[in-house]
C-alpha positions in Angstrom: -24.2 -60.9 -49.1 -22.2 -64.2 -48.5 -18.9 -63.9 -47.0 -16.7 -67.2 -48.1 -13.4 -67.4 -46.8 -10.1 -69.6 -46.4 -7.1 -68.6 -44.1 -3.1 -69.4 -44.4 -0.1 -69.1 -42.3 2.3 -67.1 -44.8 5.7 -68.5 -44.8 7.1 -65.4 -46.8 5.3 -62.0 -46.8 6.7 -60.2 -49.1 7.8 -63.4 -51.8 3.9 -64.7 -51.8 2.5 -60.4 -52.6 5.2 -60.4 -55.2 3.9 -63.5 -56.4 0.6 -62.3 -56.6 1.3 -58.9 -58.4 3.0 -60.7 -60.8 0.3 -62.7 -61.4 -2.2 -59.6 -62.4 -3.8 -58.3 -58.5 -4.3 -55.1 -58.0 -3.0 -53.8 -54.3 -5.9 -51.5 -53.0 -4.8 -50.8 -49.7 -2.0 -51.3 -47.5 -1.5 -49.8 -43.7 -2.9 -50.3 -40.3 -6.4 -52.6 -40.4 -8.2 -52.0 -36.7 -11.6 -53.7 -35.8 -13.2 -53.1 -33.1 -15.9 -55.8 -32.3 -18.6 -54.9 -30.0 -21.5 -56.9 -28.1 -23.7 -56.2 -24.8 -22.3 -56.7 -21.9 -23.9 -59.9 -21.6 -22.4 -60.7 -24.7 -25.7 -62.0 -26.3 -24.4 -61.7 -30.0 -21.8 -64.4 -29.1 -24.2 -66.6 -28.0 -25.5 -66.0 -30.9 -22.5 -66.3 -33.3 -23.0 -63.0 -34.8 -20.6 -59.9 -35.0 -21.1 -56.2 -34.9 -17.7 -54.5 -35.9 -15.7 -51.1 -36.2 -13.5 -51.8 -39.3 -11.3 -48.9 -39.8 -9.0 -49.3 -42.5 -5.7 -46.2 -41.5 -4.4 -44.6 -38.6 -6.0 -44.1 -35.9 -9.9 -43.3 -36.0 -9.3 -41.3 -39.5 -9.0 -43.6 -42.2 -11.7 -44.9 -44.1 -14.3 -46.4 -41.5 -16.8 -49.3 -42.0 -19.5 -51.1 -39.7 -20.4 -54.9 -40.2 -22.5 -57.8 -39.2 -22.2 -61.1 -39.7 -24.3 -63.8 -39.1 -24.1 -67.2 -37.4 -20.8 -69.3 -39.1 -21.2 -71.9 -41.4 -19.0 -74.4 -43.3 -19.8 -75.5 -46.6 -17.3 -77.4 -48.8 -14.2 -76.9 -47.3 -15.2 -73.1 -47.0 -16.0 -70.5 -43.8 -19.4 -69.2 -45.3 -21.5 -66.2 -42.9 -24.0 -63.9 -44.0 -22.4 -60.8 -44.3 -23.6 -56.7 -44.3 -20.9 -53.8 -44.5 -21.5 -50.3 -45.0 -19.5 -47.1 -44.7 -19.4 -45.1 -41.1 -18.4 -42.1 -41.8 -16.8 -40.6 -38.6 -15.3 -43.9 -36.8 -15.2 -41.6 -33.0 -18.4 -40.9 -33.8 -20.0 -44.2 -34.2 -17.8 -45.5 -31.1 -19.9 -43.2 -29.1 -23.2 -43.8 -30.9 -22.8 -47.7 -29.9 -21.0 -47.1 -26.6 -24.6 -45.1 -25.6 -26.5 -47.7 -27.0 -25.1 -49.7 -24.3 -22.3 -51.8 -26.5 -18.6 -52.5 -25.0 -15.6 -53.6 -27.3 -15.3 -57.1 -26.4 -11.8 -57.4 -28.4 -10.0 -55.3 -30.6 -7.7 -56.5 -33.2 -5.3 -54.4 -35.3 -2.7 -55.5 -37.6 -1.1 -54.4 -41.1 -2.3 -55.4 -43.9 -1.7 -55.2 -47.9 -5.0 -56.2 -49.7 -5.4 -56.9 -53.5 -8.2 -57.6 -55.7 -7.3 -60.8 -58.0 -10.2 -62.2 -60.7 -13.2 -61.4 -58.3 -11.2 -62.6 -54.7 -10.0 -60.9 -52.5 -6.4 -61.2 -50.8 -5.4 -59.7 -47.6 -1.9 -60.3 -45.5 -2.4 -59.7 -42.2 0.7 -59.1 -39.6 0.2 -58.9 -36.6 1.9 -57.3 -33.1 2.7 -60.8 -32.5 1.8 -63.8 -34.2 2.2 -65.8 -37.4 1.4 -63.6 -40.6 -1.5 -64.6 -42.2 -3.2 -64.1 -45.6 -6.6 -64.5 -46.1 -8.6 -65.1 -49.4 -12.4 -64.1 -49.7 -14.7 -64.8 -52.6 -16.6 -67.2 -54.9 -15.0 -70.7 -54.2 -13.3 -70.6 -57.8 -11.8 -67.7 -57.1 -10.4 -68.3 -53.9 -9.3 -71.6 -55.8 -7.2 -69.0 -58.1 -6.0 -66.9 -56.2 -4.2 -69.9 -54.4 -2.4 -71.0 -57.3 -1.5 -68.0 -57.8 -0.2 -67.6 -54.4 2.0 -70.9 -54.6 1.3 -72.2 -51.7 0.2 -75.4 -50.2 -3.7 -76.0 -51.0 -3.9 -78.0 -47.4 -2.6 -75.3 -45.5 -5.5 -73.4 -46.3 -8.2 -73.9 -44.0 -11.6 -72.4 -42.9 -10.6 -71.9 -39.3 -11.0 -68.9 -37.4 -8.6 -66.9 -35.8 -8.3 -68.0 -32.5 -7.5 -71.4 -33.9 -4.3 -69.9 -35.3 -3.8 -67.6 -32.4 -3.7 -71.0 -30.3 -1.9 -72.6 -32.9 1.1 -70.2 -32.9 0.9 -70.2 -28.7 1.2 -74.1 -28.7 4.4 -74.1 -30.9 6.1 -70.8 -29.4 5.7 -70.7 -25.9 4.8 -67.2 -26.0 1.5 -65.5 -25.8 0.1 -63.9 -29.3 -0.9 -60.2 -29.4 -3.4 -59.0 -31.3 -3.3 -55.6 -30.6 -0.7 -53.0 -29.4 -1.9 -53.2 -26.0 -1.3 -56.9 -26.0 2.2 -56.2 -27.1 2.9 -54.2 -24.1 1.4 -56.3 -22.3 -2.7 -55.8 -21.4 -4.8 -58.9 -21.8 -8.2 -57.4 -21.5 -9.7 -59.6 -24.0 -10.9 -63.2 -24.5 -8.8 -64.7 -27.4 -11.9 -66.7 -28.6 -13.2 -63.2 -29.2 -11.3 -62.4 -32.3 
């Protein structure tokens, strides 16, 4: 499967959903969003540009679990295109320990609150994170991603196919102030490499 993809600062949360729902999207989850993203130690899928992910969509290692991969990044047409494999995981503990013996580490974890909706075949997810600028991200067939934008009302060139640490370093550049992606970031651990999200 083809992931395609375009990112947004949001400038208002809770005016751009209301937009949206008013515009027909269907909201079909909202709460905590954690992903866990795992490589070898030698970190040989990031050499690679592939992922191997823990998505876990609730609290804490209960909610509904996924695990990913996603092949090398492309750009095509203004849009973030990778090859793309998701299926469910069952018991998210479980797996951790299952890849953990396999000889994977979490090389960064990332954990925010999200509202997702489903709009004419895209998909639109606001992310907010510990500490950073909320984002919203819109996945999909390029015409539907088109769509979803208008319906959105926001600015077309704001929408780019960037990843995150672009925006993480984006938001650090105009602040002052360290981003955190994660509780433990908020309280102040840094165990990660930001070009790891």
């Amino acid at each position: 499967m083809r992931e395609v993809e375009l990112k947004s600062v949001v400038d208002d949360v809770a005016a751009r959903r209301s937009l949206l729902e008013r515009g027909g999207a269907t909201l079909v989850f909202a709460g905590r969003l954690l992903d866990l993203r795992y490589d070898s130690a030698a970190l040989d899928l990031v050499a690679r540009d592939h992922v191997l992910r823990l998505r876990v969509y609730g609290t804490e290692k209960g909610g509904n679990a996924y695990i990913d991969w996603k092949g090398e990044t492309r750009f095509e047409e203004g849009y973030k295109v990778r090859e793309e494999l998701s299926t469910t995981a069952g018991n998210a503990a479980v797996l951790e320990h299952i890849l953990a013996n396999l000889g994977f580490v979490v090389i960064r974890e990332v954990e925010r609150e999200i509202a997702q909706y489903e709009l004419d075949g895209a998909i639109v997810r606001f992310e907010q994170y510990p500490r950073m600028d909320p984002l919203v991200e819109v996945e999909g067939a390029p015409l539907s991603i088109e769509k979803a934008i208008a319906v959105l009302g926001m600015p077309r060139e704001g929408f780019t196919a960037e990843r995150l640490p672009d925006f993480v370093a984006r938001y650090e550049m105009r602040t002052g102030r360290r981003a955190a992606l994660s509780g433990s970031e908020l309280a102040g651990e840094y165990s990660y490499r930001q070009e790891d999200a």
